[in-house]
N, C-alpha and C positions, 0 to 999 in steps of 0.2 A: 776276407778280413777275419783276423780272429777273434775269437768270443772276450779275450782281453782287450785288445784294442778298441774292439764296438761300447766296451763299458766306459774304456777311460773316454771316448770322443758322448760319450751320454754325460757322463761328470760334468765334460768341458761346457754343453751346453746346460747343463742346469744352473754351472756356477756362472756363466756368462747370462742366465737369465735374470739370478737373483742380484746381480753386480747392477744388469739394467732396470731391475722394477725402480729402484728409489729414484732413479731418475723420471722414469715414465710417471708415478705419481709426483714428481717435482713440476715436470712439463706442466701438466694442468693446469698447477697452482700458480706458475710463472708466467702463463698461457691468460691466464683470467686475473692474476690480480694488474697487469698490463692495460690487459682491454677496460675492465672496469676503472681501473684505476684513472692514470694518466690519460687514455685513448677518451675516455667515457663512449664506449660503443658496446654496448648492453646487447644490442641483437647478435652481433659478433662475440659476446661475449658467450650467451648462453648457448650459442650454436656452435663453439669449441667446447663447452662443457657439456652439451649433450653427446657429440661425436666419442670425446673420450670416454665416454660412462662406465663403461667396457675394462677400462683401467683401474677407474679411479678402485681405493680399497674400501673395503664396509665400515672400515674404520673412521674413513675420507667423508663417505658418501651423506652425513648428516651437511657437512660444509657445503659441500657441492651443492642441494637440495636447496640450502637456505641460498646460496649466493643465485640458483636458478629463480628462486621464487623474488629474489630480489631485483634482476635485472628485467624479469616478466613484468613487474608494476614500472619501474624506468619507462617502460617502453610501452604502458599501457594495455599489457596482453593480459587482462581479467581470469579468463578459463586458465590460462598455464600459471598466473597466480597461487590461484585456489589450489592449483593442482598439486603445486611443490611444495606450496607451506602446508598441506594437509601432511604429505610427506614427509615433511622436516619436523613434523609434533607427533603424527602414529605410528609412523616406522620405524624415523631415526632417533624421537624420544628428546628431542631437542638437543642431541649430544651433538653439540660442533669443539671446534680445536681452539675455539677465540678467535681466528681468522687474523691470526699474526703476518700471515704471508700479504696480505692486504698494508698498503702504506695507511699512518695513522687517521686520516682524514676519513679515506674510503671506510677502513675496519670501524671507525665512530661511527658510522652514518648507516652501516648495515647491522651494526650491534644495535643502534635506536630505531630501526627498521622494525628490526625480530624484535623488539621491545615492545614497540606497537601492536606488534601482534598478540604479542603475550598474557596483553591483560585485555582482550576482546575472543582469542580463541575459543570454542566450547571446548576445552583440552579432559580429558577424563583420566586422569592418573591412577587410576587404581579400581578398580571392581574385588570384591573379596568377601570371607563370612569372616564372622568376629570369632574368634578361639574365647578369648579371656583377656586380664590387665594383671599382668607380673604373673604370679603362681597362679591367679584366679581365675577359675576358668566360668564363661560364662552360658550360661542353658535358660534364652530368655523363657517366659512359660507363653507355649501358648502362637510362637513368630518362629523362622528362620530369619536373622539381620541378613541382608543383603549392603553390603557396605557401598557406597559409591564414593570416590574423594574425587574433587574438583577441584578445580584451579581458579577460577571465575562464576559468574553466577550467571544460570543458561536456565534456560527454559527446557522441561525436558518430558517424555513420555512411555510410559512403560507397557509395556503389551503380551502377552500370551498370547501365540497362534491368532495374533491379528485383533483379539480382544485388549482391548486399553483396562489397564488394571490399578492403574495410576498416574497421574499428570500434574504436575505446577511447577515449582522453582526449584534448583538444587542451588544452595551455598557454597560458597570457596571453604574448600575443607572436608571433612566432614559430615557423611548423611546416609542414610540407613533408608532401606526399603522394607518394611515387614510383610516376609511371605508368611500365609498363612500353614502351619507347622500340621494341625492336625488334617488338613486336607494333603500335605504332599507326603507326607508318613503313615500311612495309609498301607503302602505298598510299594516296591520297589517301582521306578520308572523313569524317565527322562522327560525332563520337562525343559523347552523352547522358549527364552525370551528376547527381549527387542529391546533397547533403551536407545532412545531417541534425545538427543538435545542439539539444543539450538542456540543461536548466539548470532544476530544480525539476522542473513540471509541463508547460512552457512547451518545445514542441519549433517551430523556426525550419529551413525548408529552405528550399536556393539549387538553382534548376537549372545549371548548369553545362554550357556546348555550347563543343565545342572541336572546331573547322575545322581539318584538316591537307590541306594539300596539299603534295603530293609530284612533283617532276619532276625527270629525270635529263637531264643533258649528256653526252653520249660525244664526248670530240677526234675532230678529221677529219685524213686523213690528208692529208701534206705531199703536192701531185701536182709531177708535170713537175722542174726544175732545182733547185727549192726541197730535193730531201727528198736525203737522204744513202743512197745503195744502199749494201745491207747484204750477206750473203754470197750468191755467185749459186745459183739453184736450177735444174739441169737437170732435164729431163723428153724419155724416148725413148719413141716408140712404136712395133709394130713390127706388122704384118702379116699370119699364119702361112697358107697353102693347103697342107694334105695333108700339115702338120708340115713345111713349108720354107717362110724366110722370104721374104715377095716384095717386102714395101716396109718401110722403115724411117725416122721422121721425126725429129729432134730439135732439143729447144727450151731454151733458156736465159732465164730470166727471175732479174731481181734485186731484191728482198725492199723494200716500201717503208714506212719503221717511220713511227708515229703521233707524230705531235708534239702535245706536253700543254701545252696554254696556261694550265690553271688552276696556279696555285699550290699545292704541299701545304701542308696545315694546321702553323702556326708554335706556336698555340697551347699553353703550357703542361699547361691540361687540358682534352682532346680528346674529344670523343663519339666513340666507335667500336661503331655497331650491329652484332652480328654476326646477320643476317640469315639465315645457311645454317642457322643450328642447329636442332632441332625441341624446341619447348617442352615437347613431350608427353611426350616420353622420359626413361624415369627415367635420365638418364645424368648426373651433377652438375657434367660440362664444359658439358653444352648448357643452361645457364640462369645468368642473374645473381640474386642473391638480392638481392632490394629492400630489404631492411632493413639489409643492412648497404652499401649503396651510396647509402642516404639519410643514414645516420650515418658514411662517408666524408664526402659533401657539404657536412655541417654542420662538421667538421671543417676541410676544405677552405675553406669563409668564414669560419672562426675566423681560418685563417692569414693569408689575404688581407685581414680588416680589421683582424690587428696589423701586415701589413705597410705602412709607410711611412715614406718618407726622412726626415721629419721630426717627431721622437717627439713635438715638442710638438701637432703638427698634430691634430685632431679624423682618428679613424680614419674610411675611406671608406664611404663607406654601400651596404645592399644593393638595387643597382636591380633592379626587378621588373618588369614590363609587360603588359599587355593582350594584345600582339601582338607575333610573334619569329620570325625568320627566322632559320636552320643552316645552313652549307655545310659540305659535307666527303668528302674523296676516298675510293673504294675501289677495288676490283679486280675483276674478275669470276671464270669460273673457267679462263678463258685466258689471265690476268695483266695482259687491258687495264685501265687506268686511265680512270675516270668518274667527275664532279662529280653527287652528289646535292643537292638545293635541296629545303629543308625548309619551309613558313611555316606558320605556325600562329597562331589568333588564338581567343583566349577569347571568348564573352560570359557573364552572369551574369544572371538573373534570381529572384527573389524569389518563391516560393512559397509559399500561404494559410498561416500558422500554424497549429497544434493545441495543444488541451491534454489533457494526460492525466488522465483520471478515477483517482485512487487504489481499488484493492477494495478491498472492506469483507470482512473476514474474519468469514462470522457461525457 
């Protein structure tokens, strides 16, 4: 066979693939809204939709998950319940199609399904830090925000390498964890967290890895004609044999000060770590108290999204990010001035679900 031939019969099968994908994901769909539909045969139904999975597209596969988790409760299968709707909210994001391919009766009755779900889920939309609101960038003093936006209101648990750091309710919306700034700026490291929530029986964990790196700048000093001498400093030294002096030398030298290229921080509101203090000491200057420096914060974006020039304008929104980079000056304990550079970069991952078994009180 020749090297032309072999390519046009590869053609033929490529185009003879793609000619039959839209059918093979049609199959499914005609496959399962039959059995669901008209048949009502729910075990039939999700045991065609699991066989095809293979087919179905990533595009499909949020639909498929919800109509799995739907014929699971049909049929009273608990565990493959849990198991598809956790699927149809962490993986698939809740993205389905509307499930038009479903006749109108059926597509009602699975959209009031997922509706059900919707406002019971512990669903976690978002993990993130806070950048700022419009131009304004934000440096609460004192925290990292850890943002959390929810969907419902769950009960929830935060932990460190297994230590609990915080625990009660989170709100639909909206809510902030304050990591303590001057312990994790410290020094470059990774640090391991857990957030746990709950909602029923149904507990949902994220692990949470938050990269800081930390690197400091110190200005260099001005040499040679550049720098501006400052007051002269003498220096004698002198000799003694037998308590009488026999040599005597003296020197003059003039002071060469540091010139600071960075900018101080113009910032409105400014992070200012205070690094020297010791967190262990029960002294109530050396620590910030996180709770009310998270309820500052919230405060503080109340102001910033009524502030703007044009009352009719939609107020600014709050940017949040993945990844965030600080700059900001301090002093040492000899009064030189040094740029600290802060980056820090979340990621987020998804950890197995559980459910809790209620006791039976006998």
């Amino acid at each position: 066979m020749s090297s032309s031939t072999a390519i046009k019969r590869a053609l033929v099968l490529v185009l003879a693939a793609a000619a039959l994908a839209p059918a093979a994901w049609a199959q499914w769909r005609e496959e399962a809204a039959k059995l669901i539909g008209s048949d009502k045969q729910y075990a039939k139904a999700a045991a065609a939709i699991d066989r095809r999975w293979a087919e179905i597209t990533a595009i499909e596969k949020g639909d498929a998950a919800a109509l799995l988790a739907y014929c699971a409760n049909r049929i009273g299968d608990g565990p493959a319940e849990i198991h598809w709707i956790v699927e149809y909210f962490e993986t698939y994001l809740t993205k389905d199609g509307g499930f038009a391919f479903l006749d109108l009766v059926t597509q009602s009755d699975v959209i009031g399904y997922l509706n059900g779900w919707r406002v019971k889920f512990p669903w976690i939309s978002g993990i993130s830090l806070i950048k700022g609101v419009g131009d304004e960038i934000i440096m609460p003093e004192g925290i990292v925000p850890l943002v959390v936006e929810t969907t419902n209101t769950v009960l929830y648990k935060f932990s460190e390498n297994g230590n609990v750091l915080k625990a009660g309710v989170l709100n639909p919306g909206f809510n902030v964890l304050g990591l303590d700034a001057n312990v994790l700026f410290l020094n470059s490291s990774r640090r391991l967290y857990t957030l746990e929530v709950r909602s029923a029986n149904l507990i949902l964990t994220k692990e949470i890895t938050l990269d800081i790196d930390v690197s400091t700048a110190r200005p260099k000093p001005v040499l040679g004609s550049q720098a501006q001498t400052g007051h002269p400093l003498e220096y004698r030294l002198t000799l003694f044999i037998d308590g009488k002096p026999v040599w005597t030398n003296q020197k003059t030298i003039r002071t060469i000060p540091l010139k600071i290229d960075v900018k101080p921080s113009t910032l409105k509101y400014s992070f200012k770590p205070d690094y020297m203090l010791n967190r262990d000491k029960p002294n109530p200057f050396n620590s910030i108290d996180i709770v009310q420096a998270v309820s500052t914060l919230y405060k503080l974006l109340k102001d910033l999204l009524a502030k703007r020039k044009d009352k009719n304008a939609p107020p600014p929104r709050i940017e949040t990010v993945q990844d965030l980079t600080l700059n900001f000056n301090s002093k040492d304990f000899d009064g030189l001035e040094y740029m600290t550079k802060i980056s820090m970069k979340l990621n987020i991952k998804n950890l197995p679900y559980r459910m809790v078994v209620p006791k039976l009180n006998l």
